[in-house]
C-alpha positions in Angstrom: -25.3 -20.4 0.4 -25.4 -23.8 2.7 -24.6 -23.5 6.4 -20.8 -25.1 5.6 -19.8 -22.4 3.4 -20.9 -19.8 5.2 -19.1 -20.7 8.4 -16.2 -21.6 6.4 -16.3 -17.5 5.3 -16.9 -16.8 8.6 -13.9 -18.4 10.3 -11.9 -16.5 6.9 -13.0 -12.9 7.9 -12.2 -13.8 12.1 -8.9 -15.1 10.8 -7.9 -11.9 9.1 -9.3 -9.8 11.5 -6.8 -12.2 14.7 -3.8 -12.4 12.4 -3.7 -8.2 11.0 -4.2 -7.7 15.1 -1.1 -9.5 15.5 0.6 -8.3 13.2 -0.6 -4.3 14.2 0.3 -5.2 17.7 3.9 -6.5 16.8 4.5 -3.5 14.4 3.4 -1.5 17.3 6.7 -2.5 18.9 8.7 -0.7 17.1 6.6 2.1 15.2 5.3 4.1 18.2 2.1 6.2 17.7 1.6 5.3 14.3 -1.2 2.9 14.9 -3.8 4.7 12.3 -1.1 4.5 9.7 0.2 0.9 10.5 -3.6 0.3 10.1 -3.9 2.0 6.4 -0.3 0.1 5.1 -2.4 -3.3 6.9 -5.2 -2.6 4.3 -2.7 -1.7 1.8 -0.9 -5.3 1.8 -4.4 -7.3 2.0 -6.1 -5.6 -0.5 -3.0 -6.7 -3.0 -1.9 -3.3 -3.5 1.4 -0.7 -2.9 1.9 2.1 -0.5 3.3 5.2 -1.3 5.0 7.2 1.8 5.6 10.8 1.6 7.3 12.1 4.9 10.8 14.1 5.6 13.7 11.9 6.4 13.9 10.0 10.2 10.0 9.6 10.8 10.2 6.0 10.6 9.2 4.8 7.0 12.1 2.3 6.6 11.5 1.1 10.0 7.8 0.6 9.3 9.0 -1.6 5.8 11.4 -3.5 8.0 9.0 -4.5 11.0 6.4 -5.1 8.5 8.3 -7.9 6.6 9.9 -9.2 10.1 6.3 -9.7 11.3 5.2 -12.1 8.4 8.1 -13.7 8.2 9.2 -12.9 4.6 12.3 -11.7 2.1 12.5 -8.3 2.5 14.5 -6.0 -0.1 16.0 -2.6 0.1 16.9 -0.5 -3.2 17.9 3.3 -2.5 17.1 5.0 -5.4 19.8 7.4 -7.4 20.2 9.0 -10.6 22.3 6.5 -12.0 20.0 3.4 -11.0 19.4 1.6 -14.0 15.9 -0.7 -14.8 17.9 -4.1 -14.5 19.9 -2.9 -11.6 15.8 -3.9 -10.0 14.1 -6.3 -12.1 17.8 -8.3 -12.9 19.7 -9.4 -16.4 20.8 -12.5 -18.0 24.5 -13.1 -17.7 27.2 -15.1 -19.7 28.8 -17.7 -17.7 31.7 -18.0 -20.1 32.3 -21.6 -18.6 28.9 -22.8 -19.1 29.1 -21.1 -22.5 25.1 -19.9 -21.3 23.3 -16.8 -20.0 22.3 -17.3 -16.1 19.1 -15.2 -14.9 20.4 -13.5 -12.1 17.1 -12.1 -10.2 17.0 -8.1 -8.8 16.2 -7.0 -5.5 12.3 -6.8 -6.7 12.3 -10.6 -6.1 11.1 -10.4 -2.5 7.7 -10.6 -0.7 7.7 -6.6 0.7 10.1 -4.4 -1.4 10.8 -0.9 0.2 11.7 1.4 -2.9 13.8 4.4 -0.8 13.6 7.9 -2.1 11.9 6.5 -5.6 11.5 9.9 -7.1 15.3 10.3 -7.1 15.5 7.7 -9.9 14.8 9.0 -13.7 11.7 8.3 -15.1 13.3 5.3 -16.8 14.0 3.6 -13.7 10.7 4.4 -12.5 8.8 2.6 -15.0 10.6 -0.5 -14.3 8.2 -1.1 -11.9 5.1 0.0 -13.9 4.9 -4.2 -15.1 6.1 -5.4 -11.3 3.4 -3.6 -9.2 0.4 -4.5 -11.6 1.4 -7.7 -13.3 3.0 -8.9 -10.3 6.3 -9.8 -12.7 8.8 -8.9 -14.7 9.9 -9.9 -18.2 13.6 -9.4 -19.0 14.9 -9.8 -22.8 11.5 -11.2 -23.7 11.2 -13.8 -20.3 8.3 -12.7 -18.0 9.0 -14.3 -14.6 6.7 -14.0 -12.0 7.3 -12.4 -8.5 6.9 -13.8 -5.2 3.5 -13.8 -3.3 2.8 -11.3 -1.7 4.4 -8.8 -3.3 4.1 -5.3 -1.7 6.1 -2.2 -2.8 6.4 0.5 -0.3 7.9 3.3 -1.6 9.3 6.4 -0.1 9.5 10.2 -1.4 11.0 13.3 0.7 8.8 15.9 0.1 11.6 18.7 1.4 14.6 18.1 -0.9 13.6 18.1 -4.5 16.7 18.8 -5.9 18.1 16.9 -7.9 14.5 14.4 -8.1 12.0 13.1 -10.9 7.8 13.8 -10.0 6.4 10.2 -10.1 4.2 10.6 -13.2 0.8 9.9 -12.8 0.7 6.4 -14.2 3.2 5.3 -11.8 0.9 7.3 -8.8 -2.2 5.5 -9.5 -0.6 2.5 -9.0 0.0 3.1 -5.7 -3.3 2.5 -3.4 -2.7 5.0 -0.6 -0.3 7.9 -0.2 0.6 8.2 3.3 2.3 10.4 5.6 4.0 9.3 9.1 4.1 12.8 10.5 5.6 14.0 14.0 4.8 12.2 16.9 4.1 13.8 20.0 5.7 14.6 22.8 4.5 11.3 25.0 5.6 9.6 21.8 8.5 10.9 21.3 9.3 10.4 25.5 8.4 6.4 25.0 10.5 6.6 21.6 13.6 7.1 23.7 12.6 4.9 26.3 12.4 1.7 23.9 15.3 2.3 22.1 17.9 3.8 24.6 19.5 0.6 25.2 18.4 -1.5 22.7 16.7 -2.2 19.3 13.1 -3.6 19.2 13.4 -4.2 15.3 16.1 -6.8 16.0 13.9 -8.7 19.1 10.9 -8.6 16.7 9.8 -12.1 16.0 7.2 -13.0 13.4 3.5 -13.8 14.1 2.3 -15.4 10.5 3.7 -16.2 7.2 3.6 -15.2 3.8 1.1 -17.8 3.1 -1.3 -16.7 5.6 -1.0 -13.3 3.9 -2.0 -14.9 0.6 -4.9 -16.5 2.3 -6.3 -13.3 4.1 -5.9 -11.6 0.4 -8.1 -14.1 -0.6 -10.4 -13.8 2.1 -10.4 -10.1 1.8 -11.9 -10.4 -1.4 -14.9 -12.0 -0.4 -16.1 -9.0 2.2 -20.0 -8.2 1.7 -20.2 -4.9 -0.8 -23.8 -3.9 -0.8 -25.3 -2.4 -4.2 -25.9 0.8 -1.8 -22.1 1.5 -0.5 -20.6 0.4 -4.2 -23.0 3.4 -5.3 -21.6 5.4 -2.9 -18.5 5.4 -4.1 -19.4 5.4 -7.5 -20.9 8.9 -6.6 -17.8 10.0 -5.0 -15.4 8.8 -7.7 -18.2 10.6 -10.3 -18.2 13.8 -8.0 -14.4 13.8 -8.5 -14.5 14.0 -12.3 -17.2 17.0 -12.2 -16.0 19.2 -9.9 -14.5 22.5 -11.2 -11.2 22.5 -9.1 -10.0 19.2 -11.2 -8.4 19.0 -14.2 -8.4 15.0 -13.8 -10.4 12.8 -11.8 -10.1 9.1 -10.5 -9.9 6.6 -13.4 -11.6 2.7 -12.9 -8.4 1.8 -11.4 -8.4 4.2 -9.0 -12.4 2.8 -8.0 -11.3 -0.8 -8.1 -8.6 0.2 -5.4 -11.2 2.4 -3.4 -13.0 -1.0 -3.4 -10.5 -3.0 -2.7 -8.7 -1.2 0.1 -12.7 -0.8 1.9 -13.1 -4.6 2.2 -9.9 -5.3 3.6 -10.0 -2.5 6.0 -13.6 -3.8 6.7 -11.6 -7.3 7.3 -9.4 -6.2 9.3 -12.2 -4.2 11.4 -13.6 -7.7 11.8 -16.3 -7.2 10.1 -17.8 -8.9 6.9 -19.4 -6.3 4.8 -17.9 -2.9 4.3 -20.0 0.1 6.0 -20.1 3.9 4.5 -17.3 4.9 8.0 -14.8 2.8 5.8 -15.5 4.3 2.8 -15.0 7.5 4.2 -12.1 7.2 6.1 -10.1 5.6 3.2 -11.5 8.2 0.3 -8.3 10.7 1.2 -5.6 8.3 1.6 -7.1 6.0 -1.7 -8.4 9.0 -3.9 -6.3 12.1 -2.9 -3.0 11.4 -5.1 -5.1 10.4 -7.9 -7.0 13.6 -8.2 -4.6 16.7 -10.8 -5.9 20.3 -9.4 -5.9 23.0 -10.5 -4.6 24.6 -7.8 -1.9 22.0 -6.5 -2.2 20.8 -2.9 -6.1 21.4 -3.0 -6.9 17.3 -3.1 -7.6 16.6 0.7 -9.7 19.7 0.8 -11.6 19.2 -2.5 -12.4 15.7 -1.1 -13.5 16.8 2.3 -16.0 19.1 0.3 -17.4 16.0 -2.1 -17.9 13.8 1.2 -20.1 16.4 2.7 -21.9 16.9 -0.5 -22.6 13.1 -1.1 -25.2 11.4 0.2 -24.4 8.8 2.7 -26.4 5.7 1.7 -28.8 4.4 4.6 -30.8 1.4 5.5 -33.5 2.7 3.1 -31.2 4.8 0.6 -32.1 4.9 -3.0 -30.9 5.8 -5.9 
């Protein structure tokens, strides 16, 4: 590689790192105490990829959608899923404009750059699936039209983990389409103090102005991609993703997808990091948040644990680690 190209990389990887700071920071402003989490969803978007947030109602997860979009100046759409939510209620349908004596595309709320998809397990399975074709394919094809989506297009959807009445489990195709599962959680009590500090006489989602565009998210996607993998760390997590498959608490283990995300989501966390190469840390700080919702136990709520044990149990690849 000449010394042009290689600065050229170089000035890619301090880019992303500047611009996901921003964006973090800005985020920051309104999502208080989250900054670990802001930090996963951050690696989420650049790696090209959806997040999945599991959390009881109020902790934040439509805010976080909402400052996330504000901050890279893009479309934003909202769709609260119900029962009666039909596919082209998201993806859109061709009308007939008697006048014109023609059918008019008329586009869905999944035509945005970040698409928050509220409560998706309330939707039936149906509905679900609409969005098998827009989270992978990145379009959607409508009485035999495929029409592509926007770029970037990141889906962050929402689940309530205490009300399941009346909901539809996300199968596990539509799980393992989802990098990450995250959680918000509670914040503390000096959280929760500066919480009601900020917002007792105003609202910092509406001051929030943003710090890049959509096309600089493009081009850090891009950039992301071309974060240093060593043989050594993609063998680590080769060994992880095999460790998951063998292990006697798991009926199913994580599929090539589920690897190609684990990659994926290292580099740009390594990006974002401001670093060019990914380093075993990453790898093992995203393997719960990547790999957990992928894994079928058979005891349920065993994946975090199970993956805790196949961490310690792997070998952690070294300057001089082989095989």
């Amino acid at each position: 590689m000449d010394n042009e190209a290689q600065e050229s990389k170089e000035w890619d990887f301090a880019k992303v790192s500047e611009l996901a700071g921003k964006i973090r920071e800005n985020m920051s402003r309104v999502i208080i105490g989250k900054e670990k989490t802001i930090q996963f969803v951050l690696a989420g978007l650049l790696a090209g990829r959806h997040i999945l947030l599991e959390d009881t109602p109020g902790t934040g997860k439509t805010m976080l959608a909402k400052s996330l979009a504000k901050s890279i100046d893009t479309s934003f759409g909202r769709i609260q899923f119900t029962p009666d939510l039909l596919p082209l209620d998201l993806t859109g349908q061709n009308v007939y404009r008697q006048k014109e004596e023609t059918f008019q595309f008329v586009p869905g709320p999944v035509f945005c750059n970040v698409l928050l998809a509220d409560e998706i397990n309330r939707a039936t399975p149906r509905t679900q699936s609409s969005l098998l074709e827009c989270m992978e394919e990145k379009q959607v094809t409508v009485d035999g039209e495929t029409r592509e989506l926007q770029r970037p297009f990141f889906l962050i959807a929402t689940q309530n983990p205490v009300e399941t009445a009346g909901t539809y489990p996300l199968p596990e195709a539509q799980l393992d389409r989802f990098c990450m599962q995250l959680s918000m959680g509670f914040p503390n009590l000096f959280e929760e103090m500066e919480i009601m500090e900020r917002f007792i006489q105003a609202s910092p989602l509406e001051e929030l102005e943003p710090v890049c565009t959509g096309e600089d998210v493009v081009s850090m996607q891009e950039a992301c991609k071309e974060i240093y993998v060593h043989e050594c760390i993609r063998r680590y997590i080769a060994h992880i993703v095999e460790a998951t498959r063998n292990h006697e608490g798991v009926a199913l283990g994580v599929n090539p997808r589920g690897t190609l995300a684990y990659l994926r989501c290292c580099q740009a966390y390594a990006a974002i990091s401001a670093r060019s190469f990914v380093t075993p840390d990453d790898v093992q700080k995203l393997c719960i948040p990547v790999l957990a919702h992928r894994l079928i136990t058979y005891q349920p709520g065993q994946s975090s644990k199970i993956l805790e044990g196949i961490l310690d149990s792997v070998e952690v690849p070294t300057e001089y680690w082989q095989n």
